[in-house]
N, C-alpha and C positions, 0 to 999 in steps of 0.2 A: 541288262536293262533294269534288275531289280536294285544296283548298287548306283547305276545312275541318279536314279528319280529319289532314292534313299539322299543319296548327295545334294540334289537340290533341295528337295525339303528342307536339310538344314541348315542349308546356307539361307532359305529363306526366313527361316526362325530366326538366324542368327543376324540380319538387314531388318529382321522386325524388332528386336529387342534393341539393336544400334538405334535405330528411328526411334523408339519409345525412350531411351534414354537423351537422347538429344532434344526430345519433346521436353521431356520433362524440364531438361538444362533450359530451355528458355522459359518457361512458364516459371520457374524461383527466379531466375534472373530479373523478370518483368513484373516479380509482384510487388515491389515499393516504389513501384515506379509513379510518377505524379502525372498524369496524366492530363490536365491543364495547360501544364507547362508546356506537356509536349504542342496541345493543340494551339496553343500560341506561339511557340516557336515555327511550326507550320505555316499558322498566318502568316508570321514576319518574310518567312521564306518565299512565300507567294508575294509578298509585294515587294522585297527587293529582286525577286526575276521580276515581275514587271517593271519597274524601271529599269534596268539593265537592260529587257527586252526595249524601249521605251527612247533608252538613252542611244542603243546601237542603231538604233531607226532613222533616230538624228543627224547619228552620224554618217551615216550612210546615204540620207537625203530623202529617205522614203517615207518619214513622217508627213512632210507637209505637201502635198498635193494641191494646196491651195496658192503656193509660189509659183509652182508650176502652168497653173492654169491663170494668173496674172500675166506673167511671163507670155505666151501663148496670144494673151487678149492685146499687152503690149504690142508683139512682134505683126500680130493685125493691125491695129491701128496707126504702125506705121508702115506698113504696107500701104495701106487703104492713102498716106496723108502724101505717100510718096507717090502715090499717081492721080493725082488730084494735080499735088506742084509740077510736077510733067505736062501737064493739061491733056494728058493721056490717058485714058481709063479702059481696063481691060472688064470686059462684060464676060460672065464666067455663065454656062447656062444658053436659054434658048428664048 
């Protein structure tokens, strides 16, 4: 029991000083870093996914809901012209 808990302890020392060194490696790694640039490359990032998001909508057909519901208004109207010229009219309702 005593050789166990001896063993973890230092294996936990030894996961804390790994971590503490791998801290340290990115904190020198990121001190000259420009930091503007980065936030503008970010930006750019954000708005080429949107368009891409934007462009795949398109393509897709899911953009425009508004062809859609033309389409729709069409597809009534000749409904509606096509039972008029019948001299037939279906009453829908009470």
């Amino acid at each position: 029991m005593l050789y166990t808990s001896l063993f973890i302890a230092i294996l936990a020392l030894f996961f804390s000083f790994y971590a503490g060194t791998r801290v340290g490696q990115f904190i020198s790694s990121t001190k000259d870093l420009d930091w503007t640039a980065i936030a503008n490359m970010t930006g750019d990032l954000a708005s080429t996914k949107k368009t891409i998001q934007t462009l795949n909508n398109r393509i897709n057909g899911m953009h425009s809901p508004k062809i859609a519901e033309q389409e729709l208004m069409l597809q009534l109207l000749q409904n509606q012209g096509k039972g008029v010229s019948n001299g037939k009219t279906t009453q829908i309702g009470g």
